[in-house]
C-alpha positions in Angstrom: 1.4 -55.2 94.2 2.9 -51.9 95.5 4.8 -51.7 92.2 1.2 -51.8 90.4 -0.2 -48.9 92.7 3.4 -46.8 92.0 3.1 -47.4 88.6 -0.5 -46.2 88.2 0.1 -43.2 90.6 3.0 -42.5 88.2 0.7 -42.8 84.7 -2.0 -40.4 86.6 0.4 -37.6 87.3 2.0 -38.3 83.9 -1.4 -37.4 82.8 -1.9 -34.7 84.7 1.5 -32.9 83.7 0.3 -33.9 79.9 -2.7 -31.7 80.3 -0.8 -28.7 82.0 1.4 -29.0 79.3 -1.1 -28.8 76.6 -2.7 -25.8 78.5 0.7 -24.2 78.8 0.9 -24.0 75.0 -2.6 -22.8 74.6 -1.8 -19.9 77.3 0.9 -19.0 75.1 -1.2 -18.0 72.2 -3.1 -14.4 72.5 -5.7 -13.7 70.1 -5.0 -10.4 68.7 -8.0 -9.0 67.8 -8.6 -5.8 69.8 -11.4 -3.8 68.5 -10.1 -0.2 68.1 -12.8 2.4 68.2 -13.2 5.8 67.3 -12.9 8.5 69.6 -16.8 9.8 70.1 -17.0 11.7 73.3 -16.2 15.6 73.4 -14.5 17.1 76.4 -12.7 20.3 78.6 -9.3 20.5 79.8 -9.8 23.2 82.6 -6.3 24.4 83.3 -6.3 26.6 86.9 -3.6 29.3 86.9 -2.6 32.5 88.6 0.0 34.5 87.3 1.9 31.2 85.3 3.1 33.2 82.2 6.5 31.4 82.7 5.1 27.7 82.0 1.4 28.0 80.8 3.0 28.2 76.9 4.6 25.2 77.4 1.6 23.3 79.1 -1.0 24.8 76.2 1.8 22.7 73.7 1.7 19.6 75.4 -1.9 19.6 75.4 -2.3 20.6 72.0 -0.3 17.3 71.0 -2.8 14.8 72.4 -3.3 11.9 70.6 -6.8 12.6 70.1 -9.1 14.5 67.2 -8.9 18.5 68.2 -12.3 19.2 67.1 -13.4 17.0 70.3 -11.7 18.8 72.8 -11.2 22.8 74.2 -8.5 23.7 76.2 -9.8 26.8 78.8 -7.3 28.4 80.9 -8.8 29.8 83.5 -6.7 33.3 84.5 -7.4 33.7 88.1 -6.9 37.5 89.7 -4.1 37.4 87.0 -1.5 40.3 87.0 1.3 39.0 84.6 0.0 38.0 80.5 -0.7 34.7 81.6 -4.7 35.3 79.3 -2.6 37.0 76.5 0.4 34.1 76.2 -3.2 31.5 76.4 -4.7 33.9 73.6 -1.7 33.7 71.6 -1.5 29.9 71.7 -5.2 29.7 70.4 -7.3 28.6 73.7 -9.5 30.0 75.6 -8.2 32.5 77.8 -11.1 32.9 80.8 -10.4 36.0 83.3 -11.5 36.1 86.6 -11.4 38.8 88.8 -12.7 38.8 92.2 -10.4 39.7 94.9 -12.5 38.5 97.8 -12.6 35.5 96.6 -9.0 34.1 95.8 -8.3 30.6 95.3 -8.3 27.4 92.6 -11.3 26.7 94.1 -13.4 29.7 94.0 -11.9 30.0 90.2 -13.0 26.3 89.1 -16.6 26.7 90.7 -16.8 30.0 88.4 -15.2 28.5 85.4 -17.9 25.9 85.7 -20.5 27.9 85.8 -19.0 29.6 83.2 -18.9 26.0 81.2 -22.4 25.3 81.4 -23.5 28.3 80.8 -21.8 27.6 76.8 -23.3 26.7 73.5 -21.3 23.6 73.1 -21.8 20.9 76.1 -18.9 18.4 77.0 -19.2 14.7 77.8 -16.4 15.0 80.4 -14.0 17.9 81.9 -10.7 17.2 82.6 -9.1 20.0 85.7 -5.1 20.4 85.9 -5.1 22.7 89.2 -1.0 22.7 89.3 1.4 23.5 86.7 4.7 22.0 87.8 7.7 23.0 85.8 11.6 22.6 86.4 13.6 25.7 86.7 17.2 24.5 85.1 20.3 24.5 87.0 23.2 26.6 85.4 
């Protein structure tokens, strides 16, 4: 009798390990059919800097080389209480170079609530703004 009930409670988790075994193999299989889409929506990299002539080339580069269409997106650098060519090295690399000057009011802050006024105030409206309000850069060790 108690070999019966062994027996039977062996066959059940036989069955039971046969069915995790057959969704095992199925959990193994990935369909493969992501839907790519193409890129719709228009936006504007807002880059804050004050006096960044050293590294702002370099950052205007990278963004340049996004891996998405450049007739969807405007780089603005916005060139706050500059005294260095930070708006002519953002002129020469082909964005916008937007200058600010207001002494009174100094600050990323007070130059990204202008810059967005500015923004809105443009023919062409964006779906989304992007803000980089610190350029970090590595000065090399000799």
């Amino acid at each position: 009798m108690l070999d019966n009930i062994v027996l039977t409670f062996q066959i059940g988790l036989a069955l039971v390990g046969a069915y995790q075994l057959f969704l095992t193999f199925f959990g193994w299989y990935r369909p493969k059919n992501k839907q790519k889409f193409a890129p719709q929506k228009s936006f504007a990299v807002l880059v804050a800097a004050h006096n960044e002539e050293q590294v702002v080339g370099a950052l205007i580069e990278n963004l340049k080389t996004l891996d998405y269409p450049k007739e969807l997106y405007d780089i603005f650098v916005i060139c706050d209480n500059c005294t260095d060519n930070t708006a002519d090295i953002a002129r020469h690399h082909g964005v916008y170079a937007m200058e600010r000057h207001n002494p009174n009011l100094r600050g990323k802050g007070y130059a990204i609530e202008w810059m967005l006024k500015e923004l809105w105030k443009r023919e062409r409206q964006y779906d989304a703004v992007v803000m980089l309000t610190r350029i970090i850069y590595q000065v090399p060790i000799i």
